[in-house]
C-alpha positions as CSV (number, residue, x, y, z in Angstrom):
1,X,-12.4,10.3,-1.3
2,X,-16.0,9.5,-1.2
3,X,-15.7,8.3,-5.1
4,X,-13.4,6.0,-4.3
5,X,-15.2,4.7,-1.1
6,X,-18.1,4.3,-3.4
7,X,-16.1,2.3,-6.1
8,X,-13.8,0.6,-4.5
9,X,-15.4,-3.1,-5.0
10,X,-15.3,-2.1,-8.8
11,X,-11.7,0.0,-9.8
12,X,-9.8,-2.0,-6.5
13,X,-11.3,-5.4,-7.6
14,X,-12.2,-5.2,-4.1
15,X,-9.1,-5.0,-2.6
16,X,-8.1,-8.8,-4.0
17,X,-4.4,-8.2,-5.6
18,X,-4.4,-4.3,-4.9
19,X,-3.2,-1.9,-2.2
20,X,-4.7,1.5,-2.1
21,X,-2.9,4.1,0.0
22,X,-3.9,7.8,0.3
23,X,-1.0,9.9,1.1
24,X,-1.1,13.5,1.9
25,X,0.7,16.1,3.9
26,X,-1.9,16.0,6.2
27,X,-1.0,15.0,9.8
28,X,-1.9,11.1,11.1
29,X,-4.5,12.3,13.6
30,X,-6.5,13.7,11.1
31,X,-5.8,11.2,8.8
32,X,-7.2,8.4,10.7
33,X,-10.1,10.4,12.1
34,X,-11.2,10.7,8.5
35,X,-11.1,7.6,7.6
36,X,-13.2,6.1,10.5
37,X,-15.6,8.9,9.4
38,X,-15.6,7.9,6.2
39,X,-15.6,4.1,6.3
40,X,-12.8,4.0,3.7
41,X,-11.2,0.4,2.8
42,X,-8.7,2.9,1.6
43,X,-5.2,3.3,3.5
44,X,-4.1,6.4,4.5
45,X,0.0,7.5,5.2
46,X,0.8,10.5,6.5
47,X,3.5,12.5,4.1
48,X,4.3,16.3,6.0
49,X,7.7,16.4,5.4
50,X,6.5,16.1,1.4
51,X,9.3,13.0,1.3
52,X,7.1,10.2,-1.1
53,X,5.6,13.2,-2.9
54,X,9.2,14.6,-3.7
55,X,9.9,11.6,-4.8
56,X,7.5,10.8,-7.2
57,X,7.2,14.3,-8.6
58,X,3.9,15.0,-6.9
59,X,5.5,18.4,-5.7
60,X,5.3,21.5,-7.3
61,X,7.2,24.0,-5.1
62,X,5.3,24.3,-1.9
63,X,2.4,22.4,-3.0
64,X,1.2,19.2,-3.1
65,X,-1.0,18.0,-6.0
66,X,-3.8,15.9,-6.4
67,X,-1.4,13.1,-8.0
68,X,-2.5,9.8,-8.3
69,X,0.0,6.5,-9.6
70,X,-0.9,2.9,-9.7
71,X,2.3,0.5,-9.3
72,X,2.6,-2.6,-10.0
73,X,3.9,-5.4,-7.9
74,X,7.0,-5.3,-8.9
75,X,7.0,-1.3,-7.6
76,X,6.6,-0.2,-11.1
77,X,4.8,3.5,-12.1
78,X,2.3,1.6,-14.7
79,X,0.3,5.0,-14.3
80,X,0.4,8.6,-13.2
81,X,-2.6,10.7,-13.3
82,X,-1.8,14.5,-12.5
83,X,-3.6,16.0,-11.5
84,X,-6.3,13.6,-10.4
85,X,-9.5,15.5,-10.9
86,X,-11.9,13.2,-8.2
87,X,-14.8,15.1,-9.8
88,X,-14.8,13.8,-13.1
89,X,-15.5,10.8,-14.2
90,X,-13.6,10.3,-17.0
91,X,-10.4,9.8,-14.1
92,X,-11.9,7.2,-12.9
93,X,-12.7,5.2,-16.0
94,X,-9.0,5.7,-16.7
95,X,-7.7,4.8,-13.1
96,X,-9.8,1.8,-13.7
97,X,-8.1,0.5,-17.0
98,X,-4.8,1.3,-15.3
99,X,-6.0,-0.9,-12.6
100,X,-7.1,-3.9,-14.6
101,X,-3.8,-3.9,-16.7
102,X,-1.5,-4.4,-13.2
103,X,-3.7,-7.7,-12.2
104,X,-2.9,-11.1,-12.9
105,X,-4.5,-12.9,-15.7
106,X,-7.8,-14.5,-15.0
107,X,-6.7,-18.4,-14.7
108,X,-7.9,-20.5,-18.2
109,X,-11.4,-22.5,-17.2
110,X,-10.2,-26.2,-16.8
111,X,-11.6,-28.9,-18.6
């Protein structure tokens, strides 16, 4: 998650027009005590009972993978990245495109 601390301004266009949530099966307490530690922009949600990842077909049998989607505002899957290798950078230049394609279009310079 440090990656995408460190990126953040440029993959999240700095949080203008994008929501980032982290969910794992992890439970809240730790959840949040990371994040403070961290300094993440990013939000966390607790998932143990495995009920978003289920849903999204982030689960394979008992385990949880690193998935990652990007949705678009109308709730859309524009995206999903599985798993999400955080190690190589090559995953972030394509979370970034994926990214850019969900934001509105820069307004035309007036005249």
């Amino acid at each position: 998650m440090e990656a995408y601390r460190d990126q953040y301004a440029k993959l999240f266009n700095n949080g203008r027009n994008v929501v980032v949530i982290g969910i794992s099966v992890d439970p809240d307490t730790m959840l949040a005590a990371w994040a403070r530690e961290l300094g993440s922009p990013v939000l966390f949600a607790s998932d143990s009972a495995q009920v978003a990842g289920k849903l999204y077909g982030s689960v394979r049998g008992k385990l949880d993978n690193r998935s990652l989607f990007v949705i678009d505002p109308t709730g859309r899957i524009v995206k999903r990245i599985q798993p999400f290798n955080e190690l190589a950078q090559s995953s972030y230049d394509e979370l970034e495109v994926a990214v850019k394609q969900t934001l509105p279009a820069p307004a035309a310079p007036k005249q």
